[in-house]
C-alpha angles and dihedrals in degrees: 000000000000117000084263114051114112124219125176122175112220130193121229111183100179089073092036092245154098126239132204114212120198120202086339093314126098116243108173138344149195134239128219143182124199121235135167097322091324135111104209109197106216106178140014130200142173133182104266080213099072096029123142093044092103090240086136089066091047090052095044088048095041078047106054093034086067085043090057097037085054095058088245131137123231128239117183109201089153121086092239107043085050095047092049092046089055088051096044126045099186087111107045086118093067107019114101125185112254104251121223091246087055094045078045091051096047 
């Protein structure tokens, strides 16, 4: 990723995900159900053709940082959202473990 590319996630609630533009186009997103006060990311994907830019890290963050603002708590069902979470502890506040009875009920 080059100093001016621009990236900006948006929500768009009517699909139940996030998006992450680049330079205007959308290059990965991740997927959420709502459950209980709490926003569970179920799947995350990235253009493979634009892996390894670490694009992935900058949707999960823009991601989590709307979870936060909207008073919400984060679940991460999906590989990715619990393996940045892990990394970065930025969110403790608002991440919760997925209990056995939500990963049931999915």
């Amino acid at each position: 990723m080059s100093d001016n590319t621009e990236t900006e996630v948006v929500h768009q609630p009517e699909g139940h995900r996030y998006v992450l533009e680049v330079d205007g186009r959308e290059v990965g997103f991740t997927g959420y159900t709502d459950r209980d006060g709490k926003r569970v990311f179920l799947h995350t994907e990235i253009d493979p053709a634009e892996g390894g830019k670490g694009y992935g890290s900058i949707l999960i963050k823009g991601a989590l940082t709307a979870v936060r603002e909207e008073g919400l708590k984060a679940v991460g069902i999906c590989p990715f959202v619990e393996a940045y979470v892990k990394k970065h502890h930025d969110f403790d506040d608002i991440v919760e473990p997925a209990s056995i009875e939500l990963r049931a009920s999915l």
